[in-house]
C-alpha positions in Angstrom: 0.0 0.0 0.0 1.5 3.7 -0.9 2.6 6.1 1.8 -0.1 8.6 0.0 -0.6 12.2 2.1 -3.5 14.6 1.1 -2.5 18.0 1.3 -5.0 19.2 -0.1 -8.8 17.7 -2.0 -7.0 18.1 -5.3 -3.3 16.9 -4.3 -0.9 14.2 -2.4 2.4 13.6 -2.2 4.0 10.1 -1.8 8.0 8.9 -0.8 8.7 6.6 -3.9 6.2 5.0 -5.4 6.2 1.3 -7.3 4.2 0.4 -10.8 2.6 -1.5 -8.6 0.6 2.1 -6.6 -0.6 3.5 -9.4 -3.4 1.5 -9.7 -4.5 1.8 -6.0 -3.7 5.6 -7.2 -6.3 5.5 -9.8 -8.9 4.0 -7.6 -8.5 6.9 -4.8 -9.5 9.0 -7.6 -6.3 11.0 -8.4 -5.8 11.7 -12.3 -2.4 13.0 -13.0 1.4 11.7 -11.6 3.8 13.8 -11.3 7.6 12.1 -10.7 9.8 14.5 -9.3 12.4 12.0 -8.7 15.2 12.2 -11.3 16.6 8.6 -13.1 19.0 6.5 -11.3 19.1 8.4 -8.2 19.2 5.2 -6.2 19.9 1.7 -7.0 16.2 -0.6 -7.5 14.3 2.8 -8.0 11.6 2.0 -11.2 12.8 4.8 -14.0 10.4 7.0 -15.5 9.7 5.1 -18.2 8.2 1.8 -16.2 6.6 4.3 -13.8 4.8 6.0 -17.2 3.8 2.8 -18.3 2.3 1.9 -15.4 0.5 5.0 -14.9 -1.1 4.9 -18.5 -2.1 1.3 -18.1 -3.9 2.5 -14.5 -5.6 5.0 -16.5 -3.5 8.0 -15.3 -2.0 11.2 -16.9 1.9 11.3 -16.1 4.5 13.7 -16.1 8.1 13.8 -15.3 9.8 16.9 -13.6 12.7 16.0 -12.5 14.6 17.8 -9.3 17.7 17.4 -8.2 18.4 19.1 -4.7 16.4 21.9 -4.5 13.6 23.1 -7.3 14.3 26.1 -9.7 12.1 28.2 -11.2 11.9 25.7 -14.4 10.4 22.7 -12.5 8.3 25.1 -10.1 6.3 26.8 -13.2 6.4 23.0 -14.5 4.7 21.3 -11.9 2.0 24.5 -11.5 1.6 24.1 -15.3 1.0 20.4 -15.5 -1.6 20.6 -12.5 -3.2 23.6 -14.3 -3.7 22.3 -17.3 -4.9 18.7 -15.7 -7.6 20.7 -13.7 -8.0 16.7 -11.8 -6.7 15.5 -8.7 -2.8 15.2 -8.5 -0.7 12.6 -6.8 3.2 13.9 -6.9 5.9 11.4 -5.7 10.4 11.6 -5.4 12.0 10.0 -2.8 10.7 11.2 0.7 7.7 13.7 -0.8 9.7 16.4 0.4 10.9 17.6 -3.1 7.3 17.4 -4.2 5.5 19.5 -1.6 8.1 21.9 -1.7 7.8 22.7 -5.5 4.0 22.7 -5.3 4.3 25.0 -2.6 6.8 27.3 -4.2 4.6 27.1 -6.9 1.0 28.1 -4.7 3.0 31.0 -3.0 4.1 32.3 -6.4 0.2 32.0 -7.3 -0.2 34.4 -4.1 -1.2 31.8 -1.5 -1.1 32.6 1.8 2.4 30.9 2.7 1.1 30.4 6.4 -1.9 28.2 5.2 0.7 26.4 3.1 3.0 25.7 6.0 0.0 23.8 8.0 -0.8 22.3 4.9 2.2 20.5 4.7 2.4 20.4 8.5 -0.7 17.9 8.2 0.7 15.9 5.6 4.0 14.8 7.8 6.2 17.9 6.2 8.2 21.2 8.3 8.4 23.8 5.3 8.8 26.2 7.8 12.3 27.1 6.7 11.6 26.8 3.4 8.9 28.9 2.4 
C-alpha cells in the first residue's frame, strides 16, 4: 500500500512510489502523476519510463519533472503548469515527498497563497516547510 498524504482535496504527495501504486492511485481517484524524482538516483528505483507505463495502463496522466536538490524556477512553473492544465486531482511522488510538496508549494506561493496556510498544509501531511517557504 503507498505512503499517499493529502494535502489538499486536489493533491498528495507520496515517498517513492512502485508500478505496482498507481493502480491503488487511480482508484482513490487522483488523475495526474507527477515524478519528481530524477533517473537513477538510487539503486532498484523503477525509472520513468516503467513508472509512465504503469500510470497509462492504471488509466493516469503522467509527467516527469525531474529535481535534483532543490527546485528552480523551471520545475516550479512546471509542476504549476502540468496541475493547471490537468484541472483533476494530482498525486506527486520523489524520494521522501519532500521535493514534491516543496515545488508545489513554491509554486502556490508564487500563485499568491497565503504561505502560512501552506505551511499547516504540509504540517498535516508529515512535512516542516517552515524554513523553506
Amino acid at each position: 500500500m503507498a505512503d499517499i498524504r493529502p494535502v489538499t482535496d486536489a493533491f498528495a504527495v507520496a515517498p517513492q512510489l512502485s508500478p505496482a501504486d498507481l493502480g491503488e492511485a487511480a482508484a482513490l481517484g487522483y488523475r495526474l502523476v507527477i515524478n519528481n524524482r530524477p533517473d537513477g538516483e538510487a539503486p532498484g528505483q523503477p525509472t520513468a519510463a516503467e513508472m509512465e507505463s504503469a500510470a497509462r495502463a492504471a488509466g493516469l496522466d503522467y509527467v516527469h519533472i525531474p529535481v535534483v536538490g532543490g527546485p528552480g524556477p523551471a520545475q516550479v512553473a512546471a509542476m504549476s503548469d502540468a496541475i493547471t492544465r490537468s484541472g483533476s486531482k494530482t498525486l506527486a511522488f520523489c524520494r521522501s515527498g519532500t521535493r514534491s510538496i516543496i515545488t508545489w508549494s513554491l509554486g502556490r506561493r508564487a500563485e499568491g497563497e497565503d504561505v502560512g496556510e501552506l505551511i499547516a498544509q504540509a504540517a498535516e501531511a508529515g512535512y516542516d516547510l517552515s524554513a523553506v517557504l
